[in-house]
DRENTORKOL-3810 file (N, C-alpha, C; in nm, 4 decimals):
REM DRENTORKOL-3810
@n.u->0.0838; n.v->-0.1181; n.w->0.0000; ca.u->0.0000; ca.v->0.0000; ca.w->0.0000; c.u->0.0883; c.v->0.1244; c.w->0.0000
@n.u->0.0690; n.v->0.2042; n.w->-0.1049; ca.u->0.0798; ca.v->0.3321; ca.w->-0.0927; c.u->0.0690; c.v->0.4685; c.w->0.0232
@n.u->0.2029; n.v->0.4985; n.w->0.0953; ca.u->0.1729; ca.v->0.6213; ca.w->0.1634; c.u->0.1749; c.v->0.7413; c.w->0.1071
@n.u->0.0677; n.v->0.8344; n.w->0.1679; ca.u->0.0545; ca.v->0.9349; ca.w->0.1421; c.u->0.2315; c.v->1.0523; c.w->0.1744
@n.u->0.2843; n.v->1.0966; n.w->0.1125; ca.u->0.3952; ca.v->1.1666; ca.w->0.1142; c.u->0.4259; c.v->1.2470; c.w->0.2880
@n.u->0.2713; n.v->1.2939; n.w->0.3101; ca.u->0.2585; ca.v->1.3117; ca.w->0.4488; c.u->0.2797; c.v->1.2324; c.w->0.5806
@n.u->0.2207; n.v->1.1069; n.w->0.5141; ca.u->0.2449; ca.v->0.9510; ca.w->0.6214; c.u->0.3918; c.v->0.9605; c.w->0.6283
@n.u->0.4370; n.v->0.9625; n.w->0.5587; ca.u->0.6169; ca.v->0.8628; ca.w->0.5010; c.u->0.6327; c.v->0.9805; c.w->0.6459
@n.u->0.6182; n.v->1.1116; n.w->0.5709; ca.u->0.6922; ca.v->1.2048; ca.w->0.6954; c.u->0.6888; c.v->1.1775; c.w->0.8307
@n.u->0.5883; n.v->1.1598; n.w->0.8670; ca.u->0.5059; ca.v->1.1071; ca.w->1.0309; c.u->0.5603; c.v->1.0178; c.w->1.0887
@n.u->0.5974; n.v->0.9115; n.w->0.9923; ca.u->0.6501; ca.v->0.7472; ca.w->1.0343; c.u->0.7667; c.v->0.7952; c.w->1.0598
@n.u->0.8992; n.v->0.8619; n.w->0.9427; ca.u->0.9839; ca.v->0.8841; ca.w->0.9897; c.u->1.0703; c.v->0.9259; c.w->1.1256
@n.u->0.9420; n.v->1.0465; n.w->1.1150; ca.u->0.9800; ca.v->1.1476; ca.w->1.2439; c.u->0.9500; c.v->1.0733; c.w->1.3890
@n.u->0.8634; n.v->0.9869; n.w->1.3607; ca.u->0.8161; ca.v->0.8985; ca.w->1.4610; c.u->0.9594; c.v->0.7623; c.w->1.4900
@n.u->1.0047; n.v->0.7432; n.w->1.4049; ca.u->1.1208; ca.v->0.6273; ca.w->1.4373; c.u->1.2323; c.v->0.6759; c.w->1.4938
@n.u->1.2448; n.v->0.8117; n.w->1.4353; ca.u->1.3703; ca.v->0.9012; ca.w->1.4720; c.u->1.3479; c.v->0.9236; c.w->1.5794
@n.u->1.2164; n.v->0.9927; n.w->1.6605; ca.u->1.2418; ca.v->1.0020; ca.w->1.7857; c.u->1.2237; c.v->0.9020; c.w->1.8585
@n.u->1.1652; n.v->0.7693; n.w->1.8397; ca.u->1.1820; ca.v->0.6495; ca.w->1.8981; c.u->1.2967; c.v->0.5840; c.w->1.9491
@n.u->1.3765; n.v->0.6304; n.w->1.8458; ca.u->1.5286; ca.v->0.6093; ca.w->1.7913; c.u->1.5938; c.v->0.6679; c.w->1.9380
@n.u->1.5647; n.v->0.8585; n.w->1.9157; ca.u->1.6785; ca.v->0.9409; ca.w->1.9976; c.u->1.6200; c.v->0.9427; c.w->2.1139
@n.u->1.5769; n.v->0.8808; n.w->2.2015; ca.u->1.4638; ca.v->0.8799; ca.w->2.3177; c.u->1.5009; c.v->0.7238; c.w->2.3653
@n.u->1.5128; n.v->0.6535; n.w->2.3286; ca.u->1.5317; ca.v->0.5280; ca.w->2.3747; c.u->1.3592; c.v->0.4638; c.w->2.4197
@n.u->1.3181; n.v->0.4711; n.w->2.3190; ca.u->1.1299; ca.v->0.4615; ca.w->2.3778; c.u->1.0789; c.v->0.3397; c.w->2.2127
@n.u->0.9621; n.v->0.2978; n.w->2.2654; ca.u->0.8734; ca.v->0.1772; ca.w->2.1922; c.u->0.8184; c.v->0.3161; c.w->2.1020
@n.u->0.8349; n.v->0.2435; n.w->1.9226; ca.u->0.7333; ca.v->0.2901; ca.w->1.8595; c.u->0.6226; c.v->0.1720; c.w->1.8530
@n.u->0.5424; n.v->0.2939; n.w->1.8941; ca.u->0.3800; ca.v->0.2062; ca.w->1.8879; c.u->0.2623; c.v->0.2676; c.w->1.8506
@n.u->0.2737; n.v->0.3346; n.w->1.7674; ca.u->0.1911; ca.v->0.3760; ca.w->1.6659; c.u->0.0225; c.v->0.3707; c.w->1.6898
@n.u->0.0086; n.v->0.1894; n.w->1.6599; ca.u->-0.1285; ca.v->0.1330; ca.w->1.6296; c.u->-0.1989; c.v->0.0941; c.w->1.7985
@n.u->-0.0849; n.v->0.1629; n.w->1.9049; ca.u->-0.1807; ca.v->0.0858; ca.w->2.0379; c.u->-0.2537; c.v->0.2136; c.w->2.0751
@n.u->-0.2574; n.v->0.3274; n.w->2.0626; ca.u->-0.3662; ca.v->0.4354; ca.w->2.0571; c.u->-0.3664; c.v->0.4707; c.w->1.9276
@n.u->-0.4916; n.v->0.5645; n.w->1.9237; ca.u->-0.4609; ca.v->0.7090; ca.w->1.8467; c.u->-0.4131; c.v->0.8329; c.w->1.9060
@n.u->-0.3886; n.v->0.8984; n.w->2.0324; ca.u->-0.3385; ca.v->1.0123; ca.w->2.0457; c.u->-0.1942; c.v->0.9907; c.w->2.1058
@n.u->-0.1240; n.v->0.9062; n.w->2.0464; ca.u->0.0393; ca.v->0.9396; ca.w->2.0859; c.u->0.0834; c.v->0.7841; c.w->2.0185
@n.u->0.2526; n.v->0.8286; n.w->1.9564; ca.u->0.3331; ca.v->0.7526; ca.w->1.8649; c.u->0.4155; c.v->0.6452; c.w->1.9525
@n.u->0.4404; n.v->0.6625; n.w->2.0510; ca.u->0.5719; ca.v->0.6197; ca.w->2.0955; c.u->0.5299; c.v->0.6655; c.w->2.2573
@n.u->0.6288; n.v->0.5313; n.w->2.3307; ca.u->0.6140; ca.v->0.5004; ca.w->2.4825; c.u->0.7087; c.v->0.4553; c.w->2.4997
@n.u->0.8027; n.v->0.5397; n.w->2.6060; ca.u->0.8889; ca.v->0.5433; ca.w->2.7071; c.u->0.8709; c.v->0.3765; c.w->2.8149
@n.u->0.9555; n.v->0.3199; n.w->2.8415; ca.u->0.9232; ca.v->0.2095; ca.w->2.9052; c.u->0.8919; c.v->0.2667; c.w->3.0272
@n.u->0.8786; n.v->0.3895; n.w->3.0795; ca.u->0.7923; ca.v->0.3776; ca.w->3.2186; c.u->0.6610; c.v->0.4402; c.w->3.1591
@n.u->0.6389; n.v->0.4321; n.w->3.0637; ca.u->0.5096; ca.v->0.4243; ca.w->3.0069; c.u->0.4779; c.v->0.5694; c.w->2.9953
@n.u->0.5199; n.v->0.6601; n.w->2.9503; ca.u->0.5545; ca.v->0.8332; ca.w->2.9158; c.u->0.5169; c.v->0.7950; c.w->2.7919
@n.u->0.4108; n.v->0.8841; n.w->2.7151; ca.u->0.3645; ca.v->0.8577; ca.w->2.6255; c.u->0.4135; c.v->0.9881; c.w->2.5332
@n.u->0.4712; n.v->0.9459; n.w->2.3814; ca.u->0.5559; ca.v->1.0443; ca.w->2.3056; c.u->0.3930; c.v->1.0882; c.w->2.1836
@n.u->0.3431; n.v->1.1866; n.w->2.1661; ca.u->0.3070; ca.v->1.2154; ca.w->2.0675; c.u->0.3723; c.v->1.3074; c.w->1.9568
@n.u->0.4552; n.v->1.2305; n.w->1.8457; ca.u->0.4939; ca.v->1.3344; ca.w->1.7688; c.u->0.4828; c.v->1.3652; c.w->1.6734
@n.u->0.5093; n.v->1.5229; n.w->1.6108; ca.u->0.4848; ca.v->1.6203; ca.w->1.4899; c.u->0.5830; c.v->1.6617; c.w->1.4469
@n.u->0.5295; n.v->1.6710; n.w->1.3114; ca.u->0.6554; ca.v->1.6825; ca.w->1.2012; c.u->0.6315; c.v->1.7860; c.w->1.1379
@n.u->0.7200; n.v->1.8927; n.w->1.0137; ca.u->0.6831; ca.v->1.9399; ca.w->0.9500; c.u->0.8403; c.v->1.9833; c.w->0.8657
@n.u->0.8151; n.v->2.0592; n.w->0.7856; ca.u->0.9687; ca.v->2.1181; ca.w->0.7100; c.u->0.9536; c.v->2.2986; c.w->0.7626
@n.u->1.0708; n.v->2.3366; n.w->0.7694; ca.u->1.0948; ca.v->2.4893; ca.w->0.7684; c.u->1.0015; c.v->2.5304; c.w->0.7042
@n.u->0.9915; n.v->2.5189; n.w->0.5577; ca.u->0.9507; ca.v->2.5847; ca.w->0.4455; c.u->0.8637; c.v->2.5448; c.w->0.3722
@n.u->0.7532; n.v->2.5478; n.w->0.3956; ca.u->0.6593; ca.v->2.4430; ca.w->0.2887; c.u->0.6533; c.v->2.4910; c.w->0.1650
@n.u->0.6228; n.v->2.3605; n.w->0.0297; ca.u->0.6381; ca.v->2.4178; ca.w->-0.1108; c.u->0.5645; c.v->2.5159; c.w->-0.1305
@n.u->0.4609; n.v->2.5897; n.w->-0.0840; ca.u->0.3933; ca.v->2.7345; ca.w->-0.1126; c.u->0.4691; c.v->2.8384; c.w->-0.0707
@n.u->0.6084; n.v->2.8151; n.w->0.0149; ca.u->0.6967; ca.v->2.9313; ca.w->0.0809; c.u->0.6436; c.v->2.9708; c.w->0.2046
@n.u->0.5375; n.v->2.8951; n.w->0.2571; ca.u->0.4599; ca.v->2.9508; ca.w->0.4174; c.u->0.5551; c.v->2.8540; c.w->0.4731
@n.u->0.5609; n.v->2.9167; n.w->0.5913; ca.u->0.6303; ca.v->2.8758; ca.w->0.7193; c.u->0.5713; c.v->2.7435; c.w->0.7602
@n.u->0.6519; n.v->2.6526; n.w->0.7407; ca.u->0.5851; ca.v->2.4969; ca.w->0.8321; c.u->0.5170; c.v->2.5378; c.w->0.9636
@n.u->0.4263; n.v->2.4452; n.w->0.9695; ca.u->0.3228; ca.v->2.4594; ca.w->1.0697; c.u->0.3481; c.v->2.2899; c.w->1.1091
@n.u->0.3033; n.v->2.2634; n.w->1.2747; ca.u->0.2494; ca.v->2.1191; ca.w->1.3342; c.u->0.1229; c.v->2.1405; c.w->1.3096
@n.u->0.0453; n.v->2.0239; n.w->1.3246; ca.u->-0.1131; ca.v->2.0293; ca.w->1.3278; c.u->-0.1536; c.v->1.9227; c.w->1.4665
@n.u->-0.2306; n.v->1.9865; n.w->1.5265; ca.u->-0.2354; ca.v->1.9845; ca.w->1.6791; c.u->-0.3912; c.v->1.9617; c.w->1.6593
@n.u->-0.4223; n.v->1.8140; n.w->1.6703; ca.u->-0.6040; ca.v->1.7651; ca.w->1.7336; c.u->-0.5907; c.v->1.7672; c.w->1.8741
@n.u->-0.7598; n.v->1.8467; n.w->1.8561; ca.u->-0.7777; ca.v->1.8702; ca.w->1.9670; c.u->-0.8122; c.v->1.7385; c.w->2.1070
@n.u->-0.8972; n.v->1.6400; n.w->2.0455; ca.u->-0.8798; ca.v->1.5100; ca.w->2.0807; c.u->-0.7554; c.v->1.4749; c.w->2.1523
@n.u->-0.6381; n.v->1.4347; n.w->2.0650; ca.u->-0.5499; ca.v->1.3884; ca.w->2.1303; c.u->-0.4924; c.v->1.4534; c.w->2.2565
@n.u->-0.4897; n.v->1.6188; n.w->2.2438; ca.u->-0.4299; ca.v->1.7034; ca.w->2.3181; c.u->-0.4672; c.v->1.6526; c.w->2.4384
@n.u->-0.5998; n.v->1.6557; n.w->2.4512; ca.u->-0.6932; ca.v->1.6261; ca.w->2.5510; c.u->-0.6455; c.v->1.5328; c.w->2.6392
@n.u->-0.6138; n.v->1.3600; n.w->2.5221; ca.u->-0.5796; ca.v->1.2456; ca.w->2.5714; c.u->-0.4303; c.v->1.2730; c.w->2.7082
@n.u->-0.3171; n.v->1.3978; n.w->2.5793; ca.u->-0.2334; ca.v->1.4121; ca.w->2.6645; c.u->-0.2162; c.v->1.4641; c.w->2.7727
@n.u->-0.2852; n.v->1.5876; n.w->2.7997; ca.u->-0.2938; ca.v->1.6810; ca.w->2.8976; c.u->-0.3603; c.v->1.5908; c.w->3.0140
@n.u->-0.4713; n.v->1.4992; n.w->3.0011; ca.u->-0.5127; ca.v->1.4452; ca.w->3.0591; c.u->-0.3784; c.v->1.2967; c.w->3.1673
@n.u->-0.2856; n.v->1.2754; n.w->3.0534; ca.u->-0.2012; ca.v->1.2048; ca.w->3.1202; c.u->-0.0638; c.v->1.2508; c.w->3.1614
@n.u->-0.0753; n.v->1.3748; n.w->3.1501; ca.u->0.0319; ca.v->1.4457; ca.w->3.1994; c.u->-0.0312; c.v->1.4938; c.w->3.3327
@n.u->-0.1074; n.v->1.5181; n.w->3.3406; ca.u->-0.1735; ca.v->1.5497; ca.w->3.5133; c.u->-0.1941; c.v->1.4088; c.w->3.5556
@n.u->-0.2110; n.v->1.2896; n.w->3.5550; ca.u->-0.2250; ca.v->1.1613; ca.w->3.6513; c.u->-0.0804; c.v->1.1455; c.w->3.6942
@n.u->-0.1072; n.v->1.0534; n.w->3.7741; ca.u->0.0148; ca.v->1.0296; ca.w->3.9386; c.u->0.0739; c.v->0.9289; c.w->3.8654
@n.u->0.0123; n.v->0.8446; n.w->3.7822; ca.u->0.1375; ca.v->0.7327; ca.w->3.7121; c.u->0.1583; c.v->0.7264; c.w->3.5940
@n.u->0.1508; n.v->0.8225; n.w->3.5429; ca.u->0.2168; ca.v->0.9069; ca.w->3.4067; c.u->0.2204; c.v->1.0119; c.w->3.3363
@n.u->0.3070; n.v->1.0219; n.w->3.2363; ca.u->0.3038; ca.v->1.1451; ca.w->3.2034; c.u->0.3137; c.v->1.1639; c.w->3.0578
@n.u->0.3334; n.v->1.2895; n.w->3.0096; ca.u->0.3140; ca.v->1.2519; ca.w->2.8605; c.u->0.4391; c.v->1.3842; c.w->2.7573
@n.u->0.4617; n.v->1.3840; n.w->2.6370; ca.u->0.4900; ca.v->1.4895; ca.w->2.5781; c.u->0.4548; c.v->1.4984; c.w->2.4409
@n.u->0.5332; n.v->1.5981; n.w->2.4131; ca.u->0.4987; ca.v->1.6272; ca.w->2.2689; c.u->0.6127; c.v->1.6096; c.w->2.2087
@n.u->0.6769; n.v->1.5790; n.w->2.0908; ca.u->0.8245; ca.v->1.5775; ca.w->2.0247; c.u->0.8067; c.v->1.6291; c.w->1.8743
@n.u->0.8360; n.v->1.7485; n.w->1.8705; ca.u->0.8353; ca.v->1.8379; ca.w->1.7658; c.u->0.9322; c.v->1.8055; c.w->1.6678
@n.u->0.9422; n.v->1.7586; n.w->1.5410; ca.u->1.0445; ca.v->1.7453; ca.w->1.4941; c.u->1.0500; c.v->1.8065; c.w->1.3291
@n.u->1.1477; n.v->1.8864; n.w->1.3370; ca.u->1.2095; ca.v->2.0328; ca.w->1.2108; c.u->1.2308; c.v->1.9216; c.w->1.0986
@n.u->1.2063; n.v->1.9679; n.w->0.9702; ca.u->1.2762; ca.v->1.9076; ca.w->0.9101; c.u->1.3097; c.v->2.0156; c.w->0.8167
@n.u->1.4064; n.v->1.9930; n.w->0.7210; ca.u->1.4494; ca.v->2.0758; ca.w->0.6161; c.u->1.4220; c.v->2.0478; c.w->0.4987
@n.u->1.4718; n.v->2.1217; n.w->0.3902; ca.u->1.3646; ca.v->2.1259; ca.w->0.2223; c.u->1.4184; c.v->1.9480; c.w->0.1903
@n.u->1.4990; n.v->1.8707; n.w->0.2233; ca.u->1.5362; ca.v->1.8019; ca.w->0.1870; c.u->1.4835; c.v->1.6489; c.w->0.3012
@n.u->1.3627; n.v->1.6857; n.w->0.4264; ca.u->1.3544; ca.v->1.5890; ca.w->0.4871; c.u->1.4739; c.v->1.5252; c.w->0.5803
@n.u->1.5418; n.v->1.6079; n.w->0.6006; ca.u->1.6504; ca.v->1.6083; ca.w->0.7153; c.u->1.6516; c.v->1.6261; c.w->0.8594
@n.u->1.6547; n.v->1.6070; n.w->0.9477; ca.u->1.6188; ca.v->1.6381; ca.w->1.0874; c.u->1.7140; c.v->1.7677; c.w->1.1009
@n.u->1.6628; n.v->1.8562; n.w->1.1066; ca.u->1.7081; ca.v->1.9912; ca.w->1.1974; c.u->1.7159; c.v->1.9916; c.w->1.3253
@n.u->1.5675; n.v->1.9699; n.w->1.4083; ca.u->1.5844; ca.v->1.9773; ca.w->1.5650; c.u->1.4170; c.v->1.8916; c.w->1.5615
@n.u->1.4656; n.v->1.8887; n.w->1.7268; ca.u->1.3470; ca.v->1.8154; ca.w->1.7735; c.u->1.3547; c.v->1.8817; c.w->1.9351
@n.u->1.2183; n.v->1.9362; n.w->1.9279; ca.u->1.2069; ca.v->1.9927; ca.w->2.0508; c.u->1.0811; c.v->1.9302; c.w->2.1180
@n.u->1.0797; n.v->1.8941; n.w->2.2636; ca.u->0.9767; ca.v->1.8173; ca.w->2.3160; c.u->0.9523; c.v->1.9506; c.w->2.4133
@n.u->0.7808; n.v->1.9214; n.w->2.4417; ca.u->0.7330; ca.v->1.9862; ca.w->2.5227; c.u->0.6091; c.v->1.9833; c.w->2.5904
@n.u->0.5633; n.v->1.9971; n.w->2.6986; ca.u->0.4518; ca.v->1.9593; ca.w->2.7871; c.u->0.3510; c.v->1.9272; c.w->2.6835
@n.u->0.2195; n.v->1.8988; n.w->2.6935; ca.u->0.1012; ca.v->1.9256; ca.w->2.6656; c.u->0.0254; c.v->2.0552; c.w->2.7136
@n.u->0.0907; n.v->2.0958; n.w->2.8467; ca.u->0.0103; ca.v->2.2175; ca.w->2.9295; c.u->0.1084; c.v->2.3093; c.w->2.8609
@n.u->0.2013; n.v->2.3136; n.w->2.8030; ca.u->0.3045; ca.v->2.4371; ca.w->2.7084; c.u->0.1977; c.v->2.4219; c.w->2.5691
@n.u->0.1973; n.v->2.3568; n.w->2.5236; ca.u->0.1189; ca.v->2.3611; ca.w->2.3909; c.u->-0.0253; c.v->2.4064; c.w->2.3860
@n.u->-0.0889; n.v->2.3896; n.w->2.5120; ca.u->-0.1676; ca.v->2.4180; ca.w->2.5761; c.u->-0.1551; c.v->2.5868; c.w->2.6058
@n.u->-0.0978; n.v->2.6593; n.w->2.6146; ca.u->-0.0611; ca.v->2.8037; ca.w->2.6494; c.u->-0.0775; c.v->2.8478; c.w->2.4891
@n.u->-0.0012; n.v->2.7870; n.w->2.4000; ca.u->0.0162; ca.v->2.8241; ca.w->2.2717; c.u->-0.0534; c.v->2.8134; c.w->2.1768
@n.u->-0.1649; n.v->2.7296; n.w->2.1948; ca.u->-0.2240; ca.v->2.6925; ca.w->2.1696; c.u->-0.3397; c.v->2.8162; c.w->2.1934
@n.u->-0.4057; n.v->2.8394; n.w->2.2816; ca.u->-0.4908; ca.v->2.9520; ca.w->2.3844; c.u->-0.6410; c.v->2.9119; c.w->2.3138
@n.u->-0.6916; n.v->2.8260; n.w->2.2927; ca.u->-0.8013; ca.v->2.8006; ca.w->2.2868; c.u->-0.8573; c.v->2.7851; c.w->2.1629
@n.u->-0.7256; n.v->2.8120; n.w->2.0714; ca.u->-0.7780; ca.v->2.8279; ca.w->1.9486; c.u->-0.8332; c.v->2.7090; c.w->1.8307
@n.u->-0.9120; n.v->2.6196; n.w->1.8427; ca.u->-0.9664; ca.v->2.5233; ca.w->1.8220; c.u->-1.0190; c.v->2.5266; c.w->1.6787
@n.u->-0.9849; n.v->2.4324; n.w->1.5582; ca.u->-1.0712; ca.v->2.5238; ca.w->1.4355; c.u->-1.0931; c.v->2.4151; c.w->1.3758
@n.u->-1.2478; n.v->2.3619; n.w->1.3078; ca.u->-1.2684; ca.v->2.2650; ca.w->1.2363; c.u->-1.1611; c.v->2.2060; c.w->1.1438
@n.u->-1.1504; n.v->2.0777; n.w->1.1013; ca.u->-1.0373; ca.v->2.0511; ca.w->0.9684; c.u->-1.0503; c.v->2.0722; c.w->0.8924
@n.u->-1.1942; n.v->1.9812; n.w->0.8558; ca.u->-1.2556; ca.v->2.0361; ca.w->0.6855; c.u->-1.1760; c.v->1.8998; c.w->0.6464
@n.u->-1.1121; n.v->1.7888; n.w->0.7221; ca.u->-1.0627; ca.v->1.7265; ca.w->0.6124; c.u->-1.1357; c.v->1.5516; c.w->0.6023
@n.u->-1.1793; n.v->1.5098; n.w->0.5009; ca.u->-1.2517; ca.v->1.4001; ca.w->0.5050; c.u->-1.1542; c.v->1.2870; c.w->0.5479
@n.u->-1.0508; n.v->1.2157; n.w->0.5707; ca.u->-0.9602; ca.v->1.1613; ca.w->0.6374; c.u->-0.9720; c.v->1.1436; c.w->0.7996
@n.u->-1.0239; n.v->1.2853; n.w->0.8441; ca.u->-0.9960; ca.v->1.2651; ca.w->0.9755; c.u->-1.0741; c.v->1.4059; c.w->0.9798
@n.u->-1.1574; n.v->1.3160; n.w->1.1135; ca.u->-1.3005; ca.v->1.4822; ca.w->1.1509; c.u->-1.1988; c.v->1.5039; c.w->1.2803
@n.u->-1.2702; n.v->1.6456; n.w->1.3170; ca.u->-1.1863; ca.v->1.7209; ca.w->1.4862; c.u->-1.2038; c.v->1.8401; c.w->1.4245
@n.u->-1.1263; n.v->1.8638; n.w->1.5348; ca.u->-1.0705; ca.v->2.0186; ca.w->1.5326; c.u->-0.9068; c.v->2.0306; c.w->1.5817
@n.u->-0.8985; n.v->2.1326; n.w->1.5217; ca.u->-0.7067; ca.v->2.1067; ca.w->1.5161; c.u->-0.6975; c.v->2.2597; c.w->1.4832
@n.u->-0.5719; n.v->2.2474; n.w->1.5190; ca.u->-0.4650; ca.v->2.4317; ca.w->1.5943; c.u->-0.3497; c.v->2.3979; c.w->1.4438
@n.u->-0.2710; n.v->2.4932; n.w->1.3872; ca.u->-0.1777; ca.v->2.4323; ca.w->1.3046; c.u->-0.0809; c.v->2.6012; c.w->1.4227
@n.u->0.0593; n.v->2.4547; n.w->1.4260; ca.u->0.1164; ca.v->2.5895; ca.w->1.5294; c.u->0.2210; c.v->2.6236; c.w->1.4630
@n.u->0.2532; n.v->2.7042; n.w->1.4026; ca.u->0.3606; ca.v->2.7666; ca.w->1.3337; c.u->0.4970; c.v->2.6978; c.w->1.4056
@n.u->0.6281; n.v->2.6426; n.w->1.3132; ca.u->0.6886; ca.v->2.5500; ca.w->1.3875; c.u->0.8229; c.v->2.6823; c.w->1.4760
@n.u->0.8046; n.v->2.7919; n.w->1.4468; ca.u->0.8890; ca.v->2.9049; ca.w->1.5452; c.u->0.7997; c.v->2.9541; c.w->1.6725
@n.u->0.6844; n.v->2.8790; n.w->1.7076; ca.u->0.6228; ca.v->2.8774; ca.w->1.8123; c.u->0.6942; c.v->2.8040; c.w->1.9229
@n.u->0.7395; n.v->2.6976; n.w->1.8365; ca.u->0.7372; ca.v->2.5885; ca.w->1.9749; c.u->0.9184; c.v->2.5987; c.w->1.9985
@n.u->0.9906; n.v->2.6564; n.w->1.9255; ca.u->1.1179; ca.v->2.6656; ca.w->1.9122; c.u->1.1920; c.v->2.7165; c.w->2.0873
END
């Protein structure tokens, strides 16, 4: 089966930080997070390039759903959760990878909640400019 050019990106960024984290990719055991830390720290991560081919500034795209899932397990007593932001360049290169709360994304986020519009996947989702989270 054919991935969407977007998938390939996701998976990548998802092995890489599986990779630099020392953590389980596990993809298919939820939907709101990629990867788990063996004390069970749950990694949700986002990808994007500097520069997207229209010349706009890469953006993450942030459901509101999952956020939820995380924020929700970043406040319980036997776990916790993050986010792992990961840069890429015009060429699909890792630049940086910056991790950060759910309650930080949550600040940056500020409520701003906006339908998708996309038939793939219903919600609502934030797209956070990737010099937000820098």
């Amino acid at each position: 089966m054919r991935q969407h050019p977007n998938q390939r990106q996701g998976a990548f960024a998802e092995r890489y930080v599986a990779e630099s984290y020392g953590l389980d990719h596990a993809p298919n055991e939820a939907d709101w997070y990629d990867c788990v830390h063996p004390r069970r720290t749950k990694y949700e991560v986002k990808s994007t390039h500097e520069t997207l081919a229209n010349g706009a500034t890469g953006r993450y795209r942030v459901w509101e759903d999952q956020h939820r899932s995380l924020t929700t397990a970043e406040g319980a007593t036997d776990q916790t959760a993050w986010y792992a932001f990961v840069l890429l360049d015009e060429n699909g290169e890792v630049v940086d990878v910056v991790r950060r709360k759910p309650s930080t994304v949550t600040e940056i986020v500020g409520g701003e909640w906006n339908d998708a519009g996309h038939a793939e996947r219903n919600g609502r989702q934030h797209k956070i400019p990737w010099t937000e989270v820098e």
